[in-house]
N, C-alpha and C positions, 0 to 999 in steps of 0.2 A: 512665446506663443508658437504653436506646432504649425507645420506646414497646411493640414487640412483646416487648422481654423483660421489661419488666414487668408485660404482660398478663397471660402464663404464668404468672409468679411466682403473680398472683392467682389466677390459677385452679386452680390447683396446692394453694393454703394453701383456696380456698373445698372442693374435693374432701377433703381432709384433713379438717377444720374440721366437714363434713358427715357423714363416716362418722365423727369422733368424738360429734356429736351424736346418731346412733344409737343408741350403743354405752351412752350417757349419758343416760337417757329419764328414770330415774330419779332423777337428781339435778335439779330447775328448775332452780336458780339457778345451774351452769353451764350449760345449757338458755340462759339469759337470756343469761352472760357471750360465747357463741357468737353466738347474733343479736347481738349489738353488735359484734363484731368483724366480721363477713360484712357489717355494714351501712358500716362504717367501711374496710372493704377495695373495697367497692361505690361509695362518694362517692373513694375514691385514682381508680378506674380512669375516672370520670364527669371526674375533672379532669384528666386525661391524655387522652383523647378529646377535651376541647374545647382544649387544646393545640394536638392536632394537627390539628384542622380550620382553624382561619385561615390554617396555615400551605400547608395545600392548594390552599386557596380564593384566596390572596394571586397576584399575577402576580409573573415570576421576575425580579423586582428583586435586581439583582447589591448585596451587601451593599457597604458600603464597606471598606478595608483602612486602616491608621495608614498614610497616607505616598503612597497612591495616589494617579496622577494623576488629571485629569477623562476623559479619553483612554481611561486605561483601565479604566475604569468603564464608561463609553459601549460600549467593546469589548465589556462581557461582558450587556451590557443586553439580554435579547430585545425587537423589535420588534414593535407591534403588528399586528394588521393593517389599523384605519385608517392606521398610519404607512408600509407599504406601498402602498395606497391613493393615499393624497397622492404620494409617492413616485414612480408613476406616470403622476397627472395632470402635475408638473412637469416629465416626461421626453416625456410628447408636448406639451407647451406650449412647450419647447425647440425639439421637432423643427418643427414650425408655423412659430416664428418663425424657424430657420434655413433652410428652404425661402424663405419667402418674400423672405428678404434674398437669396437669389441671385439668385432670379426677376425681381427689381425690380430690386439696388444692383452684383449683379458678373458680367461678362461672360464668358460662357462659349466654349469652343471645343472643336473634336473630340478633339486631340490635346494633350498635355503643352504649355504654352506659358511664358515666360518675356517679357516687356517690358522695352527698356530703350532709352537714349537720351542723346543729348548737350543744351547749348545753348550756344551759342560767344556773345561778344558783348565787342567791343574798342574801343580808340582807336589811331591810328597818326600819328604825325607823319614828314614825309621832308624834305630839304634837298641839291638845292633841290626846287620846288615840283613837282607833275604839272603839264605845261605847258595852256593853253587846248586844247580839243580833243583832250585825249587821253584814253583812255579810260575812263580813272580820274577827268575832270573830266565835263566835256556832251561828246558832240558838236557843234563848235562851226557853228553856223548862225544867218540873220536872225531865225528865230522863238525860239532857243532860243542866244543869245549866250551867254561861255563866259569863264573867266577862272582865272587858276592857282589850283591847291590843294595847301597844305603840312598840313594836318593834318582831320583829323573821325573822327567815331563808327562804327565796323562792326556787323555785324551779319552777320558771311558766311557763318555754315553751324546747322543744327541735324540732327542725325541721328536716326531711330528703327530700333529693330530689335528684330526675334522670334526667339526660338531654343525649341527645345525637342525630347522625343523620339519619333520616328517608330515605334522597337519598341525594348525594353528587353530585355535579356537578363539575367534572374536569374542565369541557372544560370554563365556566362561570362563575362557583361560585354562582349559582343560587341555594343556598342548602336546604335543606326543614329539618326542626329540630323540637324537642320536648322540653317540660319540665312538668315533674311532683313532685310535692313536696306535701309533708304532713305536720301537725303541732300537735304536741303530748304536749298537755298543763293543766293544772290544770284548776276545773270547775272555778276558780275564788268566791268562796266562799266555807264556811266549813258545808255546809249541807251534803254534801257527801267526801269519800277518793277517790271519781274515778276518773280519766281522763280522757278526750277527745283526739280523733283523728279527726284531719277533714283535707278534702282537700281544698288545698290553690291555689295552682298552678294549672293547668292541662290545656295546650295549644299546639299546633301546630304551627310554624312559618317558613313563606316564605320569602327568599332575594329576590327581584325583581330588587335587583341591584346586581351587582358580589359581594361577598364577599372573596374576593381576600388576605385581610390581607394589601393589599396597604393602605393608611395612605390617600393619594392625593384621593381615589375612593372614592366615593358619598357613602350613607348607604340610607335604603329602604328595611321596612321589613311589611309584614303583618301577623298578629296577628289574633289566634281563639282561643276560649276556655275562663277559667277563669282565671283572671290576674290582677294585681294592675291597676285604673286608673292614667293615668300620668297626675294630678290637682296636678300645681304650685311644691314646693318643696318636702313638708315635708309631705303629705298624699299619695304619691307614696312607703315612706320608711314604709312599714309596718312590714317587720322582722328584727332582734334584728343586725343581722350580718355588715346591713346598716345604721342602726340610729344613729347619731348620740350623742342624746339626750335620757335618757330614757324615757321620756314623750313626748307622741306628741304634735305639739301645741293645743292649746285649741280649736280653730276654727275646727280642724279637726272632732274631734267628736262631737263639736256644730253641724257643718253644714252634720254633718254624708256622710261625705267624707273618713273615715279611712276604706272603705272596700275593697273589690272585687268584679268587676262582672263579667257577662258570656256575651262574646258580639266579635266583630271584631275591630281590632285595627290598623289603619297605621302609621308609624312611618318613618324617615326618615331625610335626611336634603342636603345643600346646599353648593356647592363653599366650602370648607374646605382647610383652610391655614394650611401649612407643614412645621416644622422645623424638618426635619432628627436630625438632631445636638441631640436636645434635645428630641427628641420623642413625641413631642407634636403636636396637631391636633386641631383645633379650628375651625369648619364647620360657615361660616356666618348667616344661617339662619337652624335652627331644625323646624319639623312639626309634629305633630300627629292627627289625625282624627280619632273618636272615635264611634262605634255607638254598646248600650249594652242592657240586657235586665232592669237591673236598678232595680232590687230587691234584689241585692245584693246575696254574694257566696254559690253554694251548692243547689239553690231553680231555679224552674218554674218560671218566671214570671209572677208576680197576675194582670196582663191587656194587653192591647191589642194595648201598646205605645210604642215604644224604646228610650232611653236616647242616645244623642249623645253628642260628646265631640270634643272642637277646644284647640288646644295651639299650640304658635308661639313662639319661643325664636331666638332672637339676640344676638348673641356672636360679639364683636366692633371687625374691621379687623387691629389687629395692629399687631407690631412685637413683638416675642417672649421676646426680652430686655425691651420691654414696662411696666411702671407700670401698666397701663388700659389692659394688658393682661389677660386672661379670664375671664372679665368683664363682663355679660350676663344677659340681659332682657329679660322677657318670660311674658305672658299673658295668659290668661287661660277662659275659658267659658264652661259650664257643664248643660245642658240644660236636666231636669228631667221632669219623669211624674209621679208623684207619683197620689197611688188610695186614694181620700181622702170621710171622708163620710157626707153626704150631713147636717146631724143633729148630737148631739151627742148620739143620741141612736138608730141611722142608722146603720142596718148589710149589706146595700152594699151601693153605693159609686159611683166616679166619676173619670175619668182621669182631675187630677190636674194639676199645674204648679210649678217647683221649679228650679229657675235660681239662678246658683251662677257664678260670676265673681270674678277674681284674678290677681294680678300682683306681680309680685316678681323680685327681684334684687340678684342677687350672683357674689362675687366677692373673688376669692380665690387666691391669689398670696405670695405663702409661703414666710415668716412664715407668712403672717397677711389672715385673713379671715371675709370677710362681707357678712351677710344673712338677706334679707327681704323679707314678704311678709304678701302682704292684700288680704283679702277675704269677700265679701260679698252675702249673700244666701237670697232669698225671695220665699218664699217658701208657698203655698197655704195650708191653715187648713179649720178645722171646723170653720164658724163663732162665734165667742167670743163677751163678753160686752167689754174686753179690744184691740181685733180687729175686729169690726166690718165688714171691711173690708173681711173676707177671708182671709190675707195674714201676717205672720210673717216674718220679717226681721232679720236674726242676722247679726254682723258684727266683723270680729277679725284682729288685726294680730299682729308681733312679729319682735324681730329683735334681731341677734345673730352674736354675736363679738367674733374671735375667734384669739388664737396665737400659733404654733407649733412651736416644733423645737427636734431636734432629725436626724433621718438619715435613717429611713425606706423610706420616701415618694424620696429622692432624687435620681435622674437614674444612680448617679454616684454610690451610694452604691446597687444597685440593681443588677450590672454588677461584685460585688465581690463576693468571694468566702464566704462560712457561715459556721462556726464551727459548728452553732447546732441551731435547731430552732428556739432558741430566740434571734438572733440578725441578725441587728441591731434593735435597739428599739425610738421612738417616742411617744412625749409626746403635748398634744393638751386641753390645757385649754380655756374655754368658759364662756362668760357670756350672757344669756338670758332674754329678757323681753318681754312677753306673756299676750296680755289682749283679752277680748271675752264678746260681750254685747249680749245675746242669743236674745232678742227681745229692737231694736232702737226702737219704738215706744215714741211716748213722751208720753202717757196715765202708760205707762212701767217706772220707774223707780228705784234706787237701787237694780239692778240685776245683774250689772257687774262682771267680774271674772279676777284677774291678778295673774301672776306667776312669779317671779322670781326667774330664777334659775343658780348656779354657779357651774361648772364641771371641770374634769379632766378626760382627756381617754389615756389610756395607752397603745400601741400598741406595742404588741410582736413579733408573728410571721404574716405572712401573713392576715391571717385569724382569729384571735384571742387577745382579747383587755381586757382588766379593764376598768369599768366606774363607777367613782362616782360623783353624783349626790345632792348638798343641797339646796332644794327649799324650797318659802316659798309663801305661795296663802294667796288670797282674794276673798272672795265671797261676797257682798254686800247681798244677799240675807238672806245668812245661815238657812244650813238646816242641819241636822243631819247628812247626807253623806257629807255634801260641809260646816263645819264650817265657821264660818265668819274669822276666822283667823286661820292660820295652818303653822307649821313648819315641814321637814322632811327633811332625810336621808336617800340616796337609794344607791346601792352597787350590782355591778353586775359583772360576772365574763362569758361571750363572747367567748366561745370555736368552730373554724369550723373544720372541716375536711372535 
């Protein structure tokens, strides 16, 4: 029974108790048995009173329960308010020392930024040797003699680059972003110790489709600034982080495709099939539409033409269990105006014509990997006895066979935990065959160039690889830089952060 109802009780039996004492004057000694009861019902209600004062006076210490945790105990604990107090001091002690570690330890900037970067660093052996005096050895002179070289250490590129976002769009995903990146690399010959720096990257880009992170949404971007052209496979990959192969194919620098220009770029694609399960995305149709200034990175343009660019690729719509799973056909067109000069001892010139077309095949379906691709360039010169015509033709292409296995690339090891940078690791052996006829002409003959080369790339963490590389060319031609026969060993070591 609760403390207030057996106040009442009492006071109820004292009222009673009373008007019988009244009534009862005459008798004492119930007179007597009355006060002993009222005094004995008076010490009940004195020890119920002091009951319930501790338990007033006590703080609201949650009882414990058989079985409860400490957790929730704690839960039901009021705190005090020195413990609020404290609570306070160590929430601006926090904010103090986290001010001050920006101020001091991390460098700040206006806009969203991102850092990141390569370091290349190799050994290469050739047979036979770079001869005295060529570029790759000294230039050879009295103060600075010169002598063959078949093998030494590189060091030929390290890149940095910033990316990040200009304006974010909540509501769409319509985001407008950047990228700048540098290239800090040896002059490629030993006339001097210096290095270059030059900029590679440096563009602007717009989503005009949401960029949402959804898998199912369409992509749609536009491109400004300086940027790799997206021609066929393997002349898009122009930094080390991407390549597969140390060497580009031949074609690329045949048909002087391996640069960058300054120009506008739309990009984009179609219908893309979704497997959630697996994480995979396969869009039906990709596009890019290209139009640059075509003299390549860092420069004005030397006329008064702009180079534009088409490619279409086909990804087959099958299921993710499908062998013919991302199977993909692409096509390519790259319509140039180069300034050509009208004679050979002409100091100005003419807007020319230099068309190159491309088709390429990729079909990657771990472990096995198939890569093709043909290219042909016609390209307008100076008239020659051996093209009379105005026009040089080359024509190249390649095809690389490939077979992984390891456990980086697969989604199930991607979603474990990682002891430490370097695992899991993947391993990805390749054989390649690369030929390049720099002018089909049938007046042309013996000038062909093949490569075959056979690799291993070793894949650590993320961002960072091994590649070695032992090929072995043919130049029909041979010439002091391009022997007629050559062997070599290349060795590179792939670090990003």
């Amino acid at each position: 029974m609760s403390f207030q109802k057996k106040s009442q009780v009492a006071l109820a039996a004292l009222l009673a108790l009373s008007g019988a004492a009244v009534h009862a004057q005459s008798n004492a000694s119930e007179v007597q048995s009355l006060k002993n009861t009222v005094e004995e019902l008076r010490r009940q209600v004195e020890e119920l009173r002091g009951l319930v004062r501790p338990q007033a006076a006590a703080p609201a210490t949650a009882s414990p329960v058989e079985g409860e945790s400490q957790e929730s105990i704690d839960a039901r604990t009021a705190a005090s308010k020195a413990d609020i107090q404290g609570l306070r001091t160590d929430l601006e002690n926090y904010k103090y020392d986290q001010s001050r570690l920006q101020e001091r330890n991390i460098p700040s900037v206006t806009r969203n930024t991102r850092l990141g970067g390569t370091v290349t660093l190799g050994y290469e052996t050739r047979n036979p040797a770079y001869a005295a005096g060529d570029s790759q050895t000294t230039a050879a002179s009295t103060a600075n003699p010169a002598e063959p070289r078949d093998n030494g250490f590189r060091a030929p590129t390290a890149t940095l680059n910033l990316t990040g976002n200009l304006y974010r769009d909540y509501a769409e995903g319509r985001n407008l972003t950047y990228r700048l990146a540098l290239n800090i690399g040896t002059t490629g010959t030993n006339a001097t110790s210096n290095s270059q720096v030059n900029l590679t990257d440096a563009y602007i880009r717009y989503s005009y489709e949401p960029a949402t992170g959804n898998l199912e949404d369409r992509l749609g971007t536009v491109t400004l600034g300086q940027q790799p052209v997206p021609f066929g496979l393997d002349a898009p990959a122009l930094d080390p982080e991407v390549r597969a192969v140390i060497n580009s194919a031949l074609f690329v620098n045949g048909l002087d495709l391996g640069t960058r220009q300054i120009g506008l770029l739309v990009q984009g694609d179609f219908d893309p099939y979704v497997d959630f399960t697996n994480n995979y995305r396969a869009p039906l149709l990709g596009y890019a539409l290209g139009y640059f200034n075509g003299n390549g990175p860092n420069k004005n343009d030397n006329n008064a033409s702009r180079d534009w660019l088409a490619r279409l690729v086909f990804t087959l719509p099958v299921d993710y269990t499908s062998w013919f799973r991302q199977l993909q056909i692409g096509a390519s067109y790259y319509k140039r105006s180069p300034t050509v000069a009208r004679t050979s001892t002409a100091t100005t010139g003419f807007t020319g014509e230099n068309d190159i077309t491309g088709i390429d095949v990729n079909w990657t379906h771990l472990p096995f990997s198939i890569s093709y691709e043909w290219a042909r360039g016609k390209g307008q010169i100076t008239p020659t006895a051996v093209d009379p015509d105005g026009y040089k033709r080359g024509v190249g292409q390649y095809i690389n066979l490939g077979y992984t296995w390891g456990e980086q690339f697969l989604n199930s090891s991607k979603q474990q935990g990682k002891f430490d940078d370097y695992w899991p690791q993947s391993y990805q052996a390749f054989v390649r065959y690369d030929t390049f006829d720099p002018n089909d002409n049938a007046r042309v003959v013996n000038d062909k160039q093949t490569r075959t080369t056979l690799g291993l790339n070793v894949f650590f963490a993320e961002t960072t690889r091994f590649q070695i590389n032992y090929f072995k060319d043919s130049n029909e031609a041979g010439t002091s830089a391009q022997p007629k026969r050559a062997t070599g060993l290349q060795a590179q070591f792939v670090a990003g952060f």
